[in-house]
C-alpha positions, 0 to 999 in steps of 0.5 A: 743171158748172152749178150745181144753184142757178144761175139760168137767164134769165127768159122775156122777159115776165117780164123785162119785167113785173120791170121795170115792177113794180119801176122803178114800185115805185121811183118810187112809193116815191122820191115817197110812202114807200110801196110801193102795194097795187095794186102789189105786189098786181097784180105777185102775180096777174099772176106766179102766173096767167101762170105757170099759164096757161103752166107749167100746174100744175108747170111744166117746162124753162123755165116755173115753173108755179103751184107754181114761182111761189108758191114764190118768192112764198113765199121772197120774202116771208117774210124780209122779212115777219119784218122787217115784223113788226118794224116794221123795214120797211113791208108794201109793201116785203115784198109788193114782194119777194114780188111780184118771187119771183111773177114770177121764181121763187124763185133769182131772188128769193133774189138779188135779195133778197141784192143789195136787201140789199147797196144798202140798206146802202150807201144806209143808210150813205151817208144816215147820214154825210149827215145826220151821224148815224152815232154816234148810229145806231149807239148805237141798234143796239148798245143793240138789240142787247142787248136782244136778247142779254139776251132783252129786248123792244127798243122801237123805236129810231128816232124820227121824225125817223131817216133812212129809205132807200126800200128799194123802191130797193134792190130795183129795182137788185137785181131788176136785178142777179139778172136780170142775172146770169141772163142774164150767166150769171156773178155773185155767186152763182157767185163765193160758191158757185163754179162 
């Protein structure tokens, strides 16, 4: 019995259009540190007008549709939109991840979004013992942690010369690892949700 969450695969298009979006978002951010508006911008209006053109309003068995696409327009920006809030992540980067929900729909998004997560903490880690500042990281995120507990306003904790991870990295290899599992029909989602 499929999984009411389960992802089903992508048109090609938009296989093809994830990847030209998030491998150029990679490249562009290993160079600049940024993740560029025309972008993430471009990735938004090509993902909510192909899936109009396509799904029409609503969308039907294997098309999205207006509303299927600014739904993962939506769930993929928001979480990262509260980060850049925080000033824990840079705008691209959650326009990124709001572009990749466009394009892909929303489970799509989430898994992706979940995977980024899983790499960029890996890639954090393995920055962290490079430069050999793991100590004093973590001593920053203890001391923000609570702050946050006591209801304090943390300031923040890095400096300018903290290490930074191109998180449009991590997004590309999990964009690429949800996409994967859409087509595999096996992965993660199924493992923690069974299936």
């Amino acid at each position: 019995m499929p999984l009411p969450l389960a992802m089903t695969a992508p048109p090609l298009w938009v296989t093809g259009a994830l990847a030209a979006l998030v491998v150029s978002a990679a490249i562009v951010d290993l160079k600049t540190g940024r993740v560029s508006n025309w972008l993430t911008h471009g990735g938004i209006v090509v993902g909510l007008a192909v899936h109009w053109i396509t799904g029409g309003l609503t969308g039907g068995d294997d098309e999205l549709g207006l509303v299927g696409s600014l739904t993962g327009l939506g769930i993929g920006f928001a979480p990262l939109g509260l980060f850049w809030l925080a000033n824990a992540i840079g705008g691209g980067d959650a326009k990124l991840m709001g572009a990749i929900g466009a394009l892909g729909g929303w489970r799509l998004a989430l898994a992706a979004l979940v995977y980024g997560m899983v790499v960029a903490a890996l890639m954090a880690v393995i920055v962290m013992v490079h430069q050999r500042v793991v100590r004093q990281t973590l001593r920053r995120v203890w001391h923000t942690l609570g702050l946050l507990v006591l209801k304090g306003r943390p300031a923040d904790p890095t400096s300018p010369d903290s290490p930074t991870v191109p998180f449009a990295v991590a997004l590309c290899v999990g964009t690429a690892g949800a996409a994967l599992e859409s087509y595999a029909g096996f992965g993660l989602g199924r493992l923690v949700l069974g299936g």
